[in-house]
MITORZA-176030 format. One record per residue (C-alpha): x, y, z; residue number from 0. Coordinates in Angstrom, 1 decimal. Example, Ala and Ser with C-alpha at 12.3 -4.5 7.8 and 13.67 -1.06 7.14 Angstrom:
2
{rec {12.3,-4.5,7.8},0}
{rec {13.7,-1.1,7.1},1}
***
This chain:
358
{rec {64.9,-20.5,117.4},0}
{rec {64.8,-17.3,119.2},1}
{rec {63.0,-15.5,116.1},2}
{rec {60.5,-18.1,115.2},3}
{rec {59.1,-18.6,118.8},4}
{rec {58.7,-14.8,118.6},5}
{rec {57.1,-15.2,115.1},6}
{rec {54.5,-17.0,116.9},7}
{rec {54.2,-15.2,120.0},8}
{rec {53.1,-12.3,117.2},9}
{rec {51.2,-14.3,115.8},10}
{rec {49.2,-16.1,119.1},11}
{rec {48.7,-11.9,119.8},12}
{rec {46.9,-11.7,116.3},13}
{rec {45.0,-14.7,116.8},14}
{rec {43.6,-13.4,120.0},15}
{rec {42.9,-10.0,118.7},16}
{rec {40.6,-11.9,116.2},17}
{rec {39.1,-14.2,118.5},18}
{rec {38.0,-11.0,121.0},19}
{rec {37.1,-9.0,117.8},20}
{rec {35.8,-10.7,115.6},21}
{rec {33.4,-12.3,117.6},22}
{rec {30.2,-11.6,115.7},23}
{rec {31.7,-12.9,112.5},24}
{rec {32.7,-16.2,113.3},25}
{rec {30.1,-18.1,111.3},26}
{rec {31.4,-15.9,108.0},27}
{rec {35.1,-16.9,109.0},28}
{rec {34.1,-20.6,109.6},29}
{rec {32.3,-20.4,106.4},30}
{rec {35.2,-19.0,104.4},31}
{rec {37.6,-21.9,106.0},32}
{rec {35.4,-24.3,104.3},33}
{rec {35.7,-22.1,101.2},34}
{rec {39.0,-22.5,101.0},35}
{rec {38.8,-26.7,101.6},36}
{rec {41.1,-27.9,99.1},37}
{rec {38.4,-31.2,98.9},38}
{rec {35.9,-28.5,97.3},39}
{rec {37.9,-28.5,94.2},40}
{rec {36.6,-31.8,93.2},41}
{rec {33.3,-31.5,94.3},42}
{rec {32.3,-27.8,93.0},43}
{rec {34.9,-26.0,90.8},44}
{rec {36.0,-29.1,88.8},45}
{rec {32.1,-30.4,87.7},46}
{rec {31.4,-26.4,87.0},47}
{rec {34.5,-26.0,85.0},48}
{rec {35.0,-28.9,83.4},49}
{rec {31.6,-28.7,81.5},50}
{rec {32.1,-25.1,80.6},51}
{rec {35.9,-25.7,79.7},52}
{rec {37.4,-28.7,79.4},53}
{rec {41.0,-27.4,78.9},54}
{rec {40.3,-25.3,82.4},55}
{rec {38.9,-28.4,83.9},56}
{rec {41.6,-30.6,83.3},57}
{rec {44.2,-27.5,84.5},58}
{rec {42.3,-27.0,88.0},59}
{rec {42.5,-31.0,89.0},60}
{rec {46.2,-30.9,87.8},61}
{rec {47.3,-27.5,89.9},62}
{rec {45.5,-28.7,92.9},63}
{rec {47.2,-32.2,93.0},64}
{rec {50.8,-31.1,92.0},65}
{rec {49.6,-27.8,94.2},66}
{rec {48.8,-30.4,97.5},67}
{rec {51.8,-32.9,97.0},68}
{rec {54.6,-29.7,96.9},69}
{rec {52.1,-28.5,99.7},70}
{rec {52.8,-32.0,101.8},71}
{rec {56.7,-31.7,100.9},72}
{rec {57.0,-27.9,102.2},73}
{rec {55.4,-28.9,105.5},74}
{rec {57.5,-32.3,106.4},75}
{rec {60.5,-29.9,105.2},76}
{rec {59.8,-26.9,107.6},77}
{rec {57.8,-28.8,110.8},78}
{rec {55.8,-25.7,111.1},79}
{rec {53.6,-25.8,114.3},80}
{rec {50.2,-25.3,115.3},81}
{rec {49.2,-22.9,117.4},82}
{rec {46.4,-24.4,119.1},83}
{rec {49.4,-27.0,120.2},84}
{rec {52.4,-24.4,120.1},85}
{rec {51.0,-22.3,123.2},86}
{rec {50.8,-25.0,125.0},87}
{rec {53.8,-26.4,124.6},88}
{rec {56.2,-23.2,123.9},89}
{rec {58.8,-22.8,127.4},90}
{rec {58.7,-18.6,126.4},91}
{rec {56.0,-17.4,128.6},92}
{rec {56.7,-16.4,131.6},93}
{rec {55.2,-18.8,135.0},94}
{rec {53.8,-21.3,132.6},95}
{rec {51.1,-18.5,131.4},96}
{rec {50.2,-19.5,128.2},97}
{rec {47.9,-17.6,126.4},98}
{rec {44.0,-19.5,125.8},99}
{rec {43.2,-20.2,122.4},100}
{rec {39.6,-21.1,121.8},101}
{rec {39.4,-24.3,119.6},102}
{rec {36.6,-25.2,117.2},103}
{rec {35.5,-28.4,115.3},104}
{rec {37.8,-27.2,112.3},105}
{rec {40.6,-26.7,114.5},106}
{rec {42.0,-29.8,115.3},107}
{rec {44.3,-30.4,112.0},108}
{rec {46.8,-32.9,112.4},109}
{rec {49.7,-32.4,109.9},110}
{rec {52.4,-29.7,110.3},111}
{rec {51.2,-26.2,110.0},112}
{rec {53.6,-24.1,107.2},113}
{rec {52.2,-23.1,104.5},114}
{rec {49.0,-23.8,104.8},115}
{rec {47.1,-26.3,102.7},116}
{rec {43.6,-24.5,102.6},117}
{rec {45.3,-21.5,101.4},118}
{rec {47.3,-22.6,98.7},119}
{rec {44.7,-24.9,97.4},120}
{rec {42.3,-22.0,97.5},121}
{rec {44.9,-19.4,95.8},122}
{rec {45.6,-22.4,93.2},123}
{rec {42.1,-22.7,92.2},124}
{rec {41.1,-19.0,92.1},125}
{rec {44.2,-18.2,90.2},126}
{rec {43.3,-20.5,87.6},127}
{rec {39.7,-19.6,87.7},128}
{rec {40.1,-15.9,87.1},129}
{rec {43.2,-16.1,84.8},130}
{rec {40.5,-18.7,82.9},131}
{rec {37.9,-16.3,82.8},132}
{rec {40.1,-13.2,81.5},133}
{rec {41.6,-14.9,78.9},134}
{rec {37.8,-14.4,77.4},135}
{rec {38.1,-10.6,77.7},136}
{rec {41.6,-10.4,76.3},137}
{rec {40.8,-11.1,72.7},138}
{rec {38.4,-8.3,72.4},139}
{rec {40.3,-5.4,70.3},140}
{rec {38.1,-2.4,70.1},141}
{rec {38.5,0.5,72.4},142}
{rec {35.6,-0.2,74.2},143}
{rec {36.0,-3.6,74.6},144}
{rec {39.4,-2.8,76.0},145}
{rec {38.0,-0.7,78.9},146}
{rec {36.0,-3.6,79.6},147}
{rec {38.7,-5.7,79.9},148}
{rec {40.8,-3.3,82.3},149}
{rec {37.5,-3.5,84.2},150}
{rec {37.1,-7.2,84.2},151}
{rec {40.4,-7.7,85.1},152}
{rec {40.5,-5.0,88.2},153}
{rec {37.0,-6.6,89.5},154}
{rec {37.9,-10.1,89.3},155}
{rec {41.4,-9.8,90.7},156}
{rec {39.6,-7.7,93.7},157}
{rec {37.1,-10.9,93.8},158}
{rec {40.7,-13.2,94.3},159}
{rec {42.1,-11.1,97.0},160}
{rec {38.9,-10.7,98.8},161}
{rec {38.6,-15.1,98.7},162}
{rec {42.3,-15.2,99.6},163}
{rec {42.2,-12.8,102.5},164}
{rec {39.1,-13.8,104.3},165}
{rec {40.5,-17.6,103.7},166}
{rec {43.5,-16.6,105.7},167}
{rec {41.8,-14.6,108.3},168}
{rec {39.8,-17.5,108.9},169}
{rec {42.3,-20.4,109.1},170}
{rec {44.3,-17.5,111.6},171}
{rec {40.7,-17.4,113.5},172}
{rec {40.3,-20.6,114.2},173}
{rec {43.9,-21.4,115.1},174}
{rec {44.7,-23.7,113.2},175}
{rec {47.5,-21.6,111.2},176}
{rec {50.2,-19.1,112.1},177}
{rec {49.7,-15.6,110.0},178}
{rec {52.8,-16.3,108.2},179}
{rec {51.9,-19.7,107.0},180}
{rec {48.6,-18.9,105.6},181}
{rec {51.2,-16.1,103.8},182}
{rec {53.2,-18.7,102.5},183}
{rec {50.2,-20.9,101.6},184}
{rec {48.5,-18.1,99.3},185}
{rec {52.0,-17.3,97.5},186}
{rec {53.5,-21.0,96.9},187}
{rec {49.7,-21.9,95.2},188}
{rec {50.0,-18.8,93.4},189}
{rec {53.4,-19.6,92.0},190}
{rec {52.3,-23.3,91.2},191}
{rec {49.2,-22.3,89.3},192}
{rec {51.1,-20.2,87.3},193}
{rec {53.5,-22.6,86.1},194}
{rec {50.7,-24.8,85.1},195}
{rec {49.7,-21.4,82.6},196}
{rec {52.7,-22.4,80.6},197}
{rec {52.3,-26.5,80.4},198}
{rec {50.2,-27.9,77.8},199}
{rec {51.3,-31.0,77.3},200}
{rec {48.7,-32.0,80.2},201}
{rec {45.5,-31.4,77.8},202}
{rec {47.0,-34.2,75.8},203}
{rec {48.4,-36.6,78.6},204}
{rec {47.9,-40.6,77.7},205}
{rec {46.2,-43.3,80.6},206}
{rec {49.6,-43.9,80.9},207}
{rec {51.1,-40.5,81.6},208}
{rec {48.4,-40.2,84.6},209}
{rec {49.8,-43.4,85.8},210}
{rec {53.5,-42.5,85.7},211}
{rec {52.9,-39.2,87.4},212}
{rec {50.8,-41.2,90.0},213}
{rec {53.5,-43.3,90.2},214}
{rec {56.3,-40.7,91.0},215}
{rec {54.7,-38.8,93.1},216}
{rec {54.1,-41.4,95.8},217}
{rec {57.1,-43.2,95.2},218}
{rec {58.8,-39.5,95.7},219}
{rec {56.7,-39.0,98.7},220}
{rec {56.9,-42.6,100.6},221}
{rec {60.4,-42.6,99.7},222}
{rec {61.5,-39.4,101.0},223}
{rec {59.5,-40.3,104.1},224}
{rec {61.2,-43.4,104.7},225}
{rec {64.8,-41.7,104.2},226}
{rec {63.9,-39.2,107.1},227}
{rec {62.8,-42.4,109.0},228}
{rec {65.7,-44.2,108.9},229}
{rec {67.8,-40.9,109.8},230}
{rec {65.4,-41.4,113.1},231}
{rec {63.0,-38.3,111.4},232}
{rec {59.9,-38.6,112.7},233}
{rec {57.1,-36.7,110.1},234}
{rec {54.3,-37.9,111.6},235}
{rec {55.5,-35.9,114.3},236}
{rec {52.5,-33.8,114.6},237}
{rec {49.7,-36.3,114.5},238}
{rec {50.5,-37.0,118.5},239}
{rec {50.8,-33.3,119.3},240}
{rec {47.1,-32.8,117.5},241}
{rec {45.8,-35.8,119.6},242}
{rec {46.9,-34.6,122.8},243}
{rec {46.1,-30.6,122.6},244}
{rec {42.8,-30.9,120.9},245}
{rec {40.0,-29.7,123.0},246}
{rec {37.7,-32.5,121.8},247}
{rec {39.0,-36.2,120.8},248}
{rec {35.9,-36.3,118.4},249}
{rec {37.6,-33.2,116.7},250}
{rec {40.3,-35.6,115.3},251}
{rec {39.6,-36.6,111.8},252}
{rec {42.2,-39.2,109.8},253}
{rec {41.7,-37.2,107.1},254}
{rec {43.4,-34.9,107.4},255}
{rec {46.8,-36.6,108.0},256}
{rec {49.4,-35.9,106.0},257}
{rec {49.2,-39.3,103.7},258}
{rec {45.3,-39.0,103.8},259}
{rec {45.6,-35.9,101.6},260}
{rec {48.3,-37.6,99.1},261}
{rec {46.0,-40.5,98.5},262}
{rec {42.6,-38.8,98.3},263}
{rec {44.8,-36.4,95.4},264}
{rec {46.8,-39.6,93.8},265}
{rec {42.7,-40.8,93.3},266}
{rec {41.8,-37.6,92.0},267}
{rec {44.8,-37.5,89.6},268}
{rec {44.2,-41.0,88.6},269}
{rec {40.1,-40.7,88.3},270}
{rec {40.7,-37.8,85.7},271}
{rec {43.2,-39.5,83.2},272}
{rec {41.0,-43.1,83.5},273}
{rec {37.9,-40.9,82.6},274}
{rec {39.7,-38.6,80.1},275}
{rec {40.8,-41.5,78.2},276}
{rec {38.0,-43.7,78.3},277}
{rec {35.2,-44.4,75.2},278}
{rec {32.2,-42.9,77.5},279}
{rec {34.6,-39.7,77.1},280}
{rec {35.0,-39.6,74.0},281}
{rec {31.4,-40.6,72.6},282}
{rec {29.4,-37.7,74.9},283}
{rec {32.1,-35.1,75.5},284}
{rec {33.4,-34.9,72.1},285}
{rec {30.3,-35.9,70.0},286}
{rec {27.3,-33.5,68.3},287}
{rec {25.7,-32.6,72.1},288}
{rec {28.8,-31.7,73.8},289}
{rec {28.6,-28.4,72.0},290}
{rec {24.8,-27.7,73.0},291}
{rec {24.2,-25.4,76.3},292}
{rec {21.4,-27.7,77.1},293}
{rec {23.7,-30.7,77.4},294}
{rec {26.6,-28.9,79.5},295}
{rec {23.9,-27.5,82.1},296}
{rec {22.7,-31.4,82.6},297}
{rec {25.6,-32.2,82.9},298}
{rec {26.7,-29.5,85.4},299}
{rec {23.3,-30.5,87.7},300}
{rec {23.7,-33.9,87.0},301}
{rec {27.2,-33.7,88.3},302}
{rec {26.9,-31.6,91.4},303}
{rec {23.4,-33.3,92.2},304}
{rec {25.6,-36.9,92.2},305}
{rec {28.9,-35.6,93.8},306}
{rec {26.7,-34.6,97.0},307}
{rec {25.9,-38.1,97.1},308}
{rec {29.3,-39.2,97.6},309}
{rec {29.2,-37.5,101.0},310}
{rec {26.9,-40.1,102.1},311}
{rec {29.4,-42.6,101.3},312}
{rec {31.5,-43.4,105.0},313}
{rec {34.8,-44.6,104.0},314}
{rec {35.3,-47.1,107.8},315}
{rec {38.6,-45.4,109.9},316}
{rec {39.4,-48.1,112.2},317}
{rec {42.0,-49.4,109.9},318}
{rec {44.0,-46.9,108.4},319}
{rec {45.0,-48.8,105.5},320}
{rec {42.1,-49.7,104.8},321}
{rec {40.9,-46.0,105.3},322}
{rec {43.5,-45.0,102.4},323}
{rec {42.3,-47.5,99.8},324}
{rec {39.0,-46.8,100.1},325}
{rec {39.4,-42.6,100.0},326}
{rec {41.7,-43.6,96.9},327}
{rec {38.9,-45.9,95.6},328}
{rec {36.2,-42.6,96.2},329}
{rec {38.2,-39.9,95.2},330}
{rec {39.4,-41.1,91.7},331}
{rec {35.4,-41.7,90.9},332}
{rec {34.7,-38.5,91.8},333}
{rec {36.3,-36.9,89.0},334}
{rec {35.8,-40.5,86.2},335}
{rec {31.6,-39.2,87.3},336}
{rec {31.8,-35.8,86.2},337}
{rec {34.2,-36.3,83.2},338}
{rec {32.8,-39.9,82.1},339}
{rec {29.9,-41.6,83.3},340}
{rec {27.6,-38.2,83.6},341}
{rec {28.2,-36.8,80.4},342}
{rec {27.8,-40.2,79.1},343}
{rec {24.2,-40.9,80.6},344}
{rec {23.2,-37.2,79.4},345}
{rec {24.0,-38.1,75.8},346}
{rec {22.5,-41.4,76.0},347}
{rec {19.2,-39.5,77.6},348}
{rec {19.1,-36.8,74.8},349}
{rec {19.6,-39.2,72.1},350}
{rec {16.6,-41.1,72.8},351}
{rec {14.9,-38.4,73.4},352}
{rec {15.8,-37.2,69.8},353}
{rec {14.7,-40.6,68.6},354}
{rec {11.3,-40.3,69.8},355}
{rec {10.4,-36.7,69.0},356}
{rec {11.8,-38.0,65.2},357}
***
């Protein structure tokens, strides 16, 4: 439509202005794109959380999966562009003079473009993070204790916007995103972290729970892309457009198509209710040490320390179903390491060490 194209013509201006500006802090802005990586959920925030607060812990992997499959929905729904692909397909300028967009590694995403992924996941995890860390502050009830709180809350809400705007500026930079989308990103992760503030029927969710949700939301997902299919829908309809506009085959990553991020959050989903629920859980997380700073800071280096390890691990892309069962396969350990098998080792490890010194 008329107004959209000029929506992005707006926006390609911005995007320039940025590039030509903002030169000297492109390492900061690629920087803060990787910030905002939805994937750094499970490898930083969770294994920090979830030791300090396992009720937190539990409420960031559930906001960023439910956050990331209404995420997927919204962009097969609106077939947002790119605009790294947009300008050069788009019939509005004049003699075929479309505007040059410089491309970087980070650029070449290959799902639609509205609302953006890295900044709802981002705004999702922040939200919860700072809502997390005021609910602390809240129950003091002296006078002075209230100023700190007003305080606490002004600096740390600062902290979010800060994140959340450089995130966006960033994802705008490298032309990956439209400034509207990343706009749309920031308040749809809001909204669905705060719904999440008023569920707490996840804390107590069964093996099986995690398996029924598992369940319905890829059955939801593959089934409404198969509808759309058979209406002759295409919504892999970006995945060619990313292939033939990006400035650097190498640039193109299957993992960042649209079913790569359903299945690497499905895992994630499903890694955290197996570990939850399992013995290993329940013997180190909820025994005598789980309650000792000494054990949750193991656990916390332990954790990060091992998660790094799991970027060694390359999941083979030459078959692409093969790709997905795999990233399923590494993402649900991810979480069943930090939640389970860590803690577990930790308490084993103190409890001999126990033994001896008695």
């Amino acid at each position: 439509s008329i107004k959209m194209d000029l929506l992005h013509s707006n926006g390609v201006l911005i995007i320039q202005h940025l590039q030509r500006d903002y030169r000297a802090y492109q390492d900061f802005l690629n920087f803060m794109s990787h910030v905002g990586d939805p994937r750094n959920i499970f490898s930083i925030y969770f294994p920090l959380w979830f030791q300090l607060n396992q009720v937190v812990g539990t409420k960031m992997i559930w906001v960023a999966v439910i956050g990331d499959w209404f995420n997927l929905i919204f962009k097969w729904i609106l077939f947002g562009h790119r605009p790294y692909w947009w300008v050069q397909e788009t019939m509005i300028y004049p003699n075929q003079s479309s505007p040059c967009l410089e491309q970087f590694p980070i650029t070449c995403e290959t799902g639609p473009g509205s609302p953006s992924g890295h900044a709802m996941g981002s705004s999702c995890v922040w939200y919860v993070m700072v809502t997390a860390a005021l609910s602390y502050t809240v129950r003091w009830k002296d006078k002075s204790a209230v100023t700190l709180h007003r305080l606490t809350w002004s600096f740390l809400w600062s902290i979010f916007w800060i994140i959340q705007i450089s995130v966006c500026i960033s994802r705008v930079f490298i032309a990956t995103h439209f400034p509207h989308q990343v706009i749309l990103g920031v308040f749809a992760g809001i909204l669905v972290a705060a719904a999440f503030e008023h569920t707490p029927a996840i804390q107590t969710a069964s093996l099986r729970m995690y398996i029924k949700t598992n369940l319905f939301l890829f059955i939801f997902a593959l089934g409404f892309y198969l509808v759309l299919k058979l209406l002759d829908i295409d919504l892999l309809w970006s995945v060619p457009k990313a292939k033939k506009w990006c400035a650097n085959p190498d640039w193109i990553n299957i993992d960042t198509t649209p079913f790569a991020g359903l299945v690497r959050n499905l895992g994630a989903l499903f890694g955290l209710g197996l570990g939850i629920n399992s013995e290993m859980f329940i013997t180190s997380c909820k025994g005598k040490n789980s309650c000792k700073i000494s054990f949750r800071v193991l656990c916390i280096a332990a954790s990060l320390a091992t998660l790094q390890l799991y970027n060694f691990i390359k999941i083979p892309t030459h078959t692409e179903y093969l790709f997905y069962i795999f990233s399923f396969c590494k993402s649900a350990a991810m979480p069943l390491t930090v939640v389970a098998l860590v803690p577990y080792c930790v308490h084993s490890l103190m409890r001999t060490t126990e033994k001896k010194l008695n």
